[in-house]
C-alpha positions in Angstrom: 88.2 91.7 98.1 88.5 95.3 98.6 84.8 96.7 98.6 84.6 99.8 96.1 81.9 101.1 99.1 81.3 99.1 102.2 78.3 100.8 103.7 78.1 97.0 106.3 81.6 99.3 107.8 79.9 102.6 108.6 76.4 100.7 109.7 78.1 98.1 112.8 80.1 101.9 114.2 76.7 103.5 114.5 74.2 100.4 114.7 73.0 101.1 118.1 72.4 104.7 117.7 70.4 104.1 114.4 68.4 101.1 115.7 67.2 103.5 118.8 65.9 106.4 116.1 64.4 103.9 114.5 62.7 102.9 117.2 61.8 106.2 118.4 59.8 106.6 115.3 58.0 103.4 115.0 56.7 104.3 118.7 55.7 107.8 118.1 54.0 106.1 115.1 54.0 109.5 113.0 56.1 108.7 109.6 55.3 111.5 107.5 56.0 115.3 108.2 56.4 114.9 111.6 59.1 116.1 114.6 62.6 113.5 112.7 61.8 115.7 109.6 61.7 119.0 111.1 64.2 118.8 113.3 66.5 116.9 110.4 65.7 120.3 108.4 66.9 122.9 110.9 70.3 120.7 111.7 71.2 120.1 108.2 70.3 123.8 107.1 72.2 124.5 110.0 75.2 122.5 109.2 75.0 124.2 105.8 75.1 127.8 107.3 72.0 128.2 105.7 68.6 129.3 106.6 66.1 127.2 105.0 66.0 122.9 104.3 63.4 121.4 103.0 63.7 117.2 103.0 62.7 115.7 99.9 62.2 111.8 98.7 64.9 112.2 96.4 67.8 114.5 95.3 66.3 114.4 91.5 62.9 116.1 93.5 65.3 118.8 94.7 66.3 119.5 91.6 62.7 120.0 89.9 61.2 121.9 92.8 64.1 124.4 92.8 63.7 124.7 89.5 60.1 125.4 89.5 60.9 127.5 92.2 62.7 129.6 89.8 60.2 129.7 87.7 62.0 127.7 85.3 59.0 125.8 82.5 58.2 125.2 78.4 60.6 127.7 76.2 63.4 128.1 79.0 66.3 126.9 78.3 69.0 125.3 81.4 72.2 125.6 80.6 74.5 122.4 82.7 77.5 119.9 82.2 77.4 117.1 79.9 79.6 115.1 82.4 76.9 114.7 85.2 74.8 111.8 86.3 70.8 111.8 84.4 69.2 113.4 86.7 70.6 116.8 86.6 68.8 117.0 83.2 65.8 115.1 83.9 64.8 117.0 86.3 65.0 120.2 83.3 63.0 118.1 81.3 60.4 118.0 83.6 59.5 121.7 83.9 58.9 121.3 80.1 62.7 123.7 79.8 65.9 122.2 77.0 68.8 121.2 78.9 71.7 122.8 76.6 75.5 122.0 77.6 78.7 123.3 78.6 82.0 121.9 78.0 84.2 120.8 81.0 87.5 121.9 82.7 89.7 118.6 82.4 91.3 119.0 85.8 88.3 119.1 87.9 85.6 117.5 85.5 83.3 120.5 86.7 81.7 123.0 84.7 84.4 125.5 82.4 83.0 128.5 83.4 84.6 130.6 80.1 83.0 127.9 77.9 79.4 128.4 80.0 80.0 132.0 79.2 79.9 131.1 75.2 76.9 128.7 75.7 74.7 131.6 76.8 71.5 132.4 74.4 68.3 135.1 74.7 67.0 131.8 75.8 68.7 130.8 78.6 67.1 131.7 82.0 69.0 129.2 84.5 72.2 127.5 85.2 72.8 124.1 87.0 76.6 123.7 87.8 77.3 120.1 89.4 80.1 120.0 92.3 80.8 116.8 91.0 82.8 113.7 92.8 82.7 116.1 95.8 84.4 119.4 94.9 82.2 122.7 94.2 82.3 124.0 90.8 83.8 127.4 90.3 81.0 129.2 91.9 82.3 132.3 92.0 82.5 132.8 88.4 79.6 130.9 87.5 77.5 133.2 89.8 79.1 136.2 88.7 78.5 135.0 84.9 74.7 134.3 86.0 74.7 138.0 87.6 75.7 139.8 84.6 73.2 137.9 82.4 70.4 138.0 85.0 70.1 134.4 85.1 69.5 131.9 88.6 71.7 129.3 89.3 70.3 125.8 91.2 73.2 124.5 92.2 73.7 120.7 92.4 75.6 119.5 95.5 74.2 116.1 95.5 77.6 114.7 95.8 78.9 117.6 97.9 77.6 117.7 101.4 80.3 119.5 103.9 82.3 121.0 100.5 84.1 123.9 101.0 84.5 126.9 98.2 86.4 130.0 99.4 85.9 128.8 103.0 82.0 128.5 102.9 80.1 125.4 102.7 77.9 124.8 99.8 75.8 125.7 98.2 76.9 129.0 97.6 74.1 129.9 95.0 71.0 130.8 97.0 69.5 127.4 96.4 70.9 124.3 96.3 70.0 120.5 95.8 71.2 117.4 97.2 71.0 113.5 97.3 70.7 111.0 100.5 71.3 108.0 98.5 72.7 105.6 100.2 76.3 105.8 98.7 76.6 109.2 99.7 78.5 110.6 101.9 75.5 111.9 104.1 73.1 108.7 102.4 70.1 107.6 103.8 68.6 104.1 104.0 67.1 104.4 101.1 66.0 107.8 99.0 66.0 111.0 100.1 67.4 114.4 99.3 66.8 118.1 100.0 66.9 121.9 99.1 68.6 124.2 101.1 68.3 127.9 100.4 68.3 131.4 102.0 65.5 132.3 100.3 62.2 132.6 102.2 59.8 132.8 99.5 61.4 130.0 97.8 61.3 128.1 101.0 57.2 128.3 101.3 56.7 127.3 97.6 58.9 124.3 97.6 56.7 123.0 101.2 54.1 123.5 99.4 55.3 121.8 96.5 56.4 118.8 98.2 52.7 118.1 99.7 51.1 118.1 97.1 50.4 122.3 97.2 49.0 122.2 100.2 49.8 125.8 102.1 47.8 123.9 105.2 45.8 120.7 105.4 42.8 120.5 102.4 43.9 124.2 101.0 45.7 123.6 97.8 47.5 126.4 96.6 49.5 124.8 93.9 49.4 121.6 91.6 52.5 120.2 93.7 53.5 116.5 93.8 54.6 113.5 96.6 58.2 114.6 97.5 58.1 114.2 100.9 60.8 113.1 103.0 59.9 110.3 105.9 60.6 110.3 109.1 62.7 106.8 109.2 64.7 108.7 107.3 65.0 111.4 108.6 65.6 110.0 111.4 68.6 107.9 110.2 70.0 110.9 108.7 70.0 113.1 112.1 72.1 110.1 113.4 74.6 110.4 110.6 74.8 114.1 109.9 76.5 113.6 113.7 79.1 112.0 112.4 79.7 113.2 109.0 83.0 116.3 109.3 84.5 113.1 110.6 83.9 111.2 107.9 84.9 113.8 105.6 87.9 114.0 107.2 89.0 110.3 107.1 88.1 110.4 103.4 90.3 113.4 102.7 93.0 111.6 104.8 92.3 108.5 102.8 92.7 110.5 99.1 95.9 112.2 100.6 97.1 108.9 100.9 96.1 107.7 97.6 97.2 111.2 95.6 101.3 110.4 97.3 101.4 106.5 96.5 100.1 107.3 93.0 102.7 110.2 92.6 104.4 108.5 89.8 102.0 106.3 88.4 100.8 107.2 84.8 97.5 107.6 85.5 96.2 111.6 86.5 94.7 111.9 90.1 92.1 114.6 91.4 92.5 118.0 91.4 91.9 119.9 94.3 92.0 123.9 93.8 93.3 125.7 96.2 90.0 127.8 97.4 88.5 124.8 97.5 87.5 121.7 100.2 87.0 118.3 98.1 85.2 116.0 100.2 85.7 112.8 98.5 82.4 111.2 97.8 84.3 109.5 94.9 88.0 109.4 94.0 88.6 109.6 90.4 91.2 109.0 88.3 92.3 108.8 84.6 94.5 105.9 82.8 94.4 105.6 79.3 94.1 102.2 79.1 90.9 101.8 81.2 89.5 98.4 80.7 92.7 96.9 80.7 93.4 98.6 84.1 90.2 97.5 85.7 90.3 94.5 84.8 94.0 94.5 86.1 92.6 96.0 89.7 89.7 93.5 89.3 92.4 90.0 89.7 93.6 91.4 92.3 90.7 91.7 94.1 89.9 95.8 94.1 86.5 97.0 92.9 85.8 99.9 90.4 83.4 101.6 88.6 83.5 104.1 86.4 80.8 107.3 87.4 79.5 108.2 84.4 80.6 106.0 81.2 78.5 108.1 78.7 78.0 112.4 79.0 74.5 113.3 78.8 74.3 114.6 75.5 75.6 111.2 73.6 72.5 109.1 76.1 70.0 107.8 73.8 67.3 109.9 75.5 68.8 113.1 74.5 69.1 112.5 70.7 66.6 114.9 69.7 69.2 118.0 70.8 71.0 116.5 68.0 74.3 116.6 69.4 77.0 114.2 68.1 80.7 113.0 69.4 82.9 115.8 69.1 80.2 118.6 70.9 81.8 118.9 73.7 85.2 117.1 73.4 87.1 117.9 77.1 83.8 115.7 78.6 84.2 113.2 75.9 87.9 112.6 76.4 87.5 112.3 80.1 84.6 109.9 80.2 86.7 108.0 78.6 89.5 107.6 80.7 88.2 108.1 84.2 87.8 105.4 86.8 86.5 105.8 90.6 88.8 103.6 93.0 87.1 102.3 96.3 86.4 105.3 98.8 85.0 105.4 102.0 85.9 106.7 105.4 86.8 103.5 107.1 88.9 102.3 104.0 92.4 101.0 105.4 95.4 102.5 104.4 96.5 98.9 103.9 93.8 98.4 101.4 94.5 101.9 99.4 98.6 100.6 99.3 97.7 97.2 98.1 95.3 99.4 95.4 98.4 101.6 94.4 100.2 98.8 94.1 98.1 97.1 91.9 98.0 100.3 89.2 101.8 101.0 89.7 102.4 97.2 88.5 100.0 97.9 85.6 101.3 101.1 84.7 104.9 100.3 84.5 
């Protein structure tokens, strides 16, 4: 069986040095806020080329705070993609703001930055592009849009950590979100997530937030919430983030592999623009026959999944924006078609050529 992830790989080449963090913090016996987190912060912001990280229990948290930070609430309205995973919205909805949509670019499933331009209304006031699968969105232009419209951007690099746009890492926008779930490339053992901006101001409120408003201990400042990060993980993640341009690497290594034996299969493989630096956290393709394909992959012993079968604003939860198939029909046609083939850095070129295989078979 070929694993879609196998995180049992990337835990036994690192065991000892996790099992020794973890130890260090069960013996300093301080598991929240303590010297893991803080020094997890200032190496992550650091690996980011940014000034600020604050560590979060999850990356939906991330997105909330920085959106309160921006003073996003009740009236607002966010614009983001339809082809995203729930949380980019749900964290909108909980500042009281609408999420409203805009339509995709087909070749990189991010945000179409001349359709955001249309989507624009006196009421919107933010703008969340996802660098989804791994590769930035086209910041440039979508902060360039934001600037002429005097709109913030919160950008979502939950699947992004290490991307490149333009030869900078994300996020590019002056805050930006992201996810230590275990799957991801820089995952935790368990939740997590962060903001990292270059913001100061934004910085303090967003501590503040996280711990419940406290500005110090028993002086509440705010109405904030229980986002904090622990230290276990914090401390898992210092151990990782060690590792992690190396893993990026053997993923890219892993899709150039993939993108040459699936050269003239029928099926359309990733697209990587050229000012940017995908980093793989999934590898996506599309086949028009789908199920059939899977299910084709899945007798021969190769896992799949399909990230995310249904765009945001067909999900049950969303009906009252009254949108119906046929809103926003690049996202619609994709969904359809796309299918995420095992990735992960210690994946075997072995097992990506018995995976080609497999789809050439199907495909001719």
């Amino acid at each position: 069986m070929i694993k879609f992830v196998d995180l049992k790989q990337q835990y036994n080449s690192i065991r000892d040095e996790v099992r020794k963090a973890i130890d260090g913090v069960l013996e300093s016996t301080s598991y929240i806020l303590g010297q893991q987190l803080s020094d997890f912060e200032n190496e992550f912001a650091r690996f980011c080329n940014a000034k600020h990280c604050i560590g979060l229990n999850t990356g939906t948290s991330a997105l909330h705070l920085a959106l309160l930070a921006k003073g996003i609430g009740k009236g607002d309205e966010v614009l983001t993609t339809p082809n995203t995973f729930f949380a980019t919205c749900e964290a909108i909805s909980y500042t009281g703001a609408t999420p409203k949509f805009a339509d995709i670019d087909e070749d990189t499933y991010n945000m179409d930055a001349e359709k955001l331009k249309k989507a624009i209304t006196p009421k919107t006031k933010a703008i969340i592009p996802v660098d989804l699968y791994g590769q930035p969105a086209d910041m440039s232009e979508i902060l360039e849009i934001a600037r002429k419209n005097n709109l913030s951007v919160i950008e979502d690099a939950c699947q992004a950590h290490g991307a490149e746009h333009h030869k900078k890492k994300v996020p590019i926008a002056d805050i930006g979100c992201f996810s230590f779930y275990p799957a991801k490339n820089l995952g935790a053992y368990g939740e997590g997530g962060a903001i990292v901006t270059n913001d100061k101001e934004s910085d303090e409120l967003i501590r503040a937030y996280r711990d419940h408003g406290q500005i110090k201990k028993h002086v509440h400042k705010h109405i904030g919430y229980n986002y904090r990060l622990e230290e276990l993980q914090a401390a898992v993640l210092r151990v990782k983030l060690k590792h992690l341009d190396e893993w990026i690497e053997m993923r890219r290594k892993n899709a150039k592999i993939y993108d040459e034996m699936l050269e003239d299969c029928d099926v359309a493989r990733p697209v990587e623009r050229n000012y940017n630096k995908h980093v793989y956290h999934l590898y996506v393709i599309r086949a028009k026959q789908r199920q059939k394909l899977m299910e084709h992959l899945n007798s021969k012993g190769v896992q799949t999944a399909i990230h995310y079968p249904t765009p945001i604003h067909l999900q049950e939860a969303y009906s009252f924006l009254g949108h119906e198939r046929g809103s926003f029909p690049v996202a619609e046609k994709c969904v359809d078609e796309i299918i995420s083939l095992p990735m992960y850095p210690e994946l075997k070129q072995e097992e990506i050529e018995l995976v080609a295989k497999s789809i050439k078979e199907f495909t001719k």
